[in-house]
C-alpha positions as CSV (number, residue, x, y, z in Angstrom):
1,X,48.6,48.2,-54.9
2,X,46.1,50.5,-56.3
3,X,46.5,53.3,-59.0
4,X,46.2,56.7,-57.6
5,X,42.9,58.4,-59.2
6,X,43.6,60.7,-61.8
7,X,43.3,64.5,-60.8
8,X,40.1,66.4,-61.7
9,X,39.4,70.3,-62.7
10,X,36.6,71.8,-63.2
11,X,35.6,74.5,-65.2
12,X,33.4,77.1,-64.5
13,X,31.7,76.3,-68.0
14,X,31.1,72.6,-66.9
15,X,29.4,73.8,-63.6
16,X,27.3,76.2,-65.3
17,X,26.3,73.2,-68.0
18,X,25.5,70.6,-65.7
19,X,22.8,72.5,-64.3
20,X,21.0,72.2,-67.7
21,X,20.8,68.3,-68.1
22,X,18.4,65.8,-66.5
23,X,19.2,63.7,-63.5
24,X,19.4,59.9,-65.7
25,X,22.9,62.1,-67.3
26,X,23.6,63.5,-63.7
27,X,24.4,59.3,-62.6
28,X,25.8,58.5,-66.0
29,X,28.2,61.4,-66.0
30,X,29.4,60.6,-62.2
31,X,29.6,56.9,-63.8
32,X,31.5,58.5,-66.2
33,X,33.9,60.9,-64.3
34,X,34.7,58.3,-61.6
35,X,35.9,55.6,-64.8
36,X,38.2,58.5,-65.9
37,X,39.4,59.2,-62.7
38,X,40.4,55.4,-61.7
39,X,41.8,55.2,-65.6
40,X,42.4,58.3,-68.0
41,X,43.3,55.9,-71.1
42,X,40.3,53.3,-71.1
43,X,39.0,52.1,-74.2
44,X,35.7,51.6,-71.9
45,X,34.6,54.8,-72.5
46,X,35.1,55.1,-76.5
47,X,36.4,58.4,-75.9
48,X,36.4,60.9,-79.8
49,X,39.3,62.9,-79.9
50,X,38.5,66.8,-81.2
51,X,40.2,68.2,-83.7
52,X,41.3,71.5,-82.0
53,X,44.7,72.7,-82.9
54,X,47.4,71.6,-80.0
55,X,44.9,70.7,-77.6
56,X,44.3,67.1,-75.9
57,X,40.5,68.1,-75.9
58,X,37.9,64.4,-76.0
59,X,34.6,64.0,-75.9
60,X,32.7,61.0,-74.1
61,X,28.7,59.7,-75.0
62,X,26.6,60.3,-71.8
63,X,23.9,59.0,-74.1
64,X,22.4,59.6,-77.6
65,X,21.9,63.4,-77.1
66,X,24.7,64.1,-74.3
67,X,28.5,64.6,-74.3
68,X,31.2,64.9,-71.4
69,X,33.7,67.0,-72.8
70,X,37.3,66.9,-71.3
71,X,40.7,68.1,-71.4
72,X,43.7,66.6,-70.8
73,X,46.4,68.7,-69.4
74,X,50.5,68.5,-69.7
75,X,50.7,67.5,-65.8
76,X,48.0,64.8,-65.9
77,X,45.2,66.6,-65.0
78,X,41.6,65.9,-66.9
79,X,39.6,69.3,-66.8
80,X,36.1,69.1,-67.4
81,X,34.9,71.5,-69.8
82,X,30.9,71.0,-71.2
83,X,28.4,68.2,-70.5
84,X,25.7,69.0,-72.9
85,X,23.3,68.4,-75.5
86,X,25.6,67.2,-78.2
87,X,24.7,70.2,-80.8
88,X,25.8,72.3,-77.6
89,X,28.6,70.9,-76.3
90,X,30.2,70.3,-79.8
91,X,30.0,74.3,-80.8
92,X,33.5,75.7,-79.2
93,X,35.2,72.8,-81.0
């Protein structure tokens, strides 16, 4: 019996930022996104917890200069939040 997938939300932010990043991060993020989805706890993805007060807020390697940065929510939910240049996606947090 399969796992159902994990819920996704997107931010406006994450829309907005993936416009901005090349097309080799565009596949690696949807790589990236589908592996949370199917398993929000995986050890594949080395995920770096942020240290932002009382927030479940992660960041995932897309490559040497890119980051997937997520949140998880109190009901399960992952929202996506930045997938940037690191020095970019890194400055909120």
């Amino acid at each position: 019996m399969r796992k159902p997938k994990t819920a996704m939300k997107i931010s406006g932010a994450f829309r907005k930022s993936v416009r901005h990043i090349p097309a080799e991060i565009k596949r690696k993020l949807t790589q990236v996104i589908e592996t949370l989805a199917r398993d929000p706890h995986t050890q594949e993805l080395q995920m770096e917890k942020l240290k932002v007060p009382s927030d479940q807020v992660y960041s995932v390697r897309l490559s040497h200069k890119f980051r997937l940065i997520f949140r998880r929510l109190s009901c399960g939910t992952i929202e996506l939040l930045c997938a940037a240049n690191h020095e970019i996606a890194y400055r909120p947090y």
